[in-house]
C-alpha positions in Angstrom: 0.0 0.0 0.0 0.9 3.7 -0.5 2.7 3.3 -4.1 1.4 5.1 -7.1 -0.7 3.0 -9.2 -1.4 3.8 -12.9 -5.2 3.6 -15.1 -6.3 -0.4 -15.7 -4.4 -1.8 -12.6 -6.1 -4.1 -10.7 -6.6 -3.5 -7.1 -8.0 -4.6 -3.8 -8.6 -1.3 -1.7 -10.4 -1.1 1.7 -11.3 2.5 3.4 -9.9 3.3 6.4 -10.9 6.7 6.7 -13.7 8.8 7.8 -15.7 5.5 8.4 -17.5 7.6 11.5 -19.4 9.8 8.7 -21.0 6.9 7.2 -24.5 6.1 8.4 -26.3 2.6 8.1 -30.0 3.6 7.7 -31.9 0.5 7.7 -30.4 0.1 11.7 -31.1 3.6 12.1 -27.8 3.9 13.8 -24.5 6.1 12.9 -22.6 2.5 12.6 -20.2 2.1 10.0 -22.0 1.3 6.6 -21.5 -1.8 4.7 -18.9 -0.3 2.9 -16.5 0.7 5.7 -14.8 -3.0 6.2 -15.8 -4.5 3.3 -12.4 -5.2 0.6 -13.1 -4.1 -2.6 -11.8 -5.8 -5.9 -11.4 -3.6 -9.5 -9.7 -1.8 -12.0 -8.0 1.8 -11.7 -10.1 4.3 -13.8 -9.5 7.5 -13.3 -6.8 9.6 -11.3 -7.2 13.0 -10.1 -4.5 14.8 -8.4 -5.2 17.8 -6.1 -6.1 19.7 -3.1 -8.8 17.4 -1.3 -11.1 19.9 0.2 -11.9 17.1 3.4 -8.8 18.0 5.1 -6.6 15.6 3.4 -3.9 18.0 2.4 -2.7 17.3 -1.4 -3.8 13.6 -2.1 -4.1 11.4 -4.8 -7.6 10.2 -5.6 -8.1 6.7 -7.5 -11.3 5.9 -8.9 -11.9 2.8 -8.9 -14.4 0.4 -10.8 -15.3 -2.2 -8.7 -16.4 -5.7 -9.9 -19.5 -5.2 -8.4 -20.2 -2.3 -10.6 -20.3 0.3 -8.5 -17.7 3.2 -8.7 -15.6 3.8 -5.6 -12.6 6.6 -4.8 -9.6 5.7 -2.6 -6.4 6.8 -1.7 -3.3 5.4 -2.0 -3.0 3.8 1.4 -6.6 2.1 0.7 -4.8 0.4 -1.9 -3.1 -2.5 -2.7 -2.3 -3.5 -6.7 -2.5 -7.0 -7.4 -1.8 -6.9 -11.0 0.1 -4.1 -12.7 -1.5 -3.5 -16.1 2.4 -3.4 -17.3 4.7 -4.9 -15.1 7.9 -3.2 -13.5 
């Protein structure tokens, strides 16, 4: 975790972050959502590089198409490549 990853890597990616904002409605509770521990498995899309306006300081922001077919973002440290889409 925490290496740069490049468009149509593969990647397993967790968040690790924040996970006190999210809110599980059908408990009715400010417990962690379903997405807070749950690993997520896809393909590198999209990077944007800037100022994160959450208090993150200049970050790295991978979006990430999940197998699942939802669209996540993660940071660096939320991911781990498991298959470069060019080797090094």
């Amino acid at each position: 975790m925490g290496d740069s990853f490049q468009i149509g890597d593969l990647v397993r990616c967790i968040y690790d972050l924040y996970g006190y904002y999210h809110y599980d409605f059908d408990k009715g509770s400010t417990l962690r959502g379903d997405d807070q521990d749950t690993i997520h498995y896809g393909i590198i899309v999209d990077i944007e590089s800037e100022v994160n306006r959450q208090g993150l300081g200049y970050a790295i922001i991978y979006s990430v198409y999940c197998l699942d077919g939802k669209r996540r973002y993660f940071v660096d440290w939320e991911i781990e490549c498991l298959h470069p889409l060019t080797p090094s």
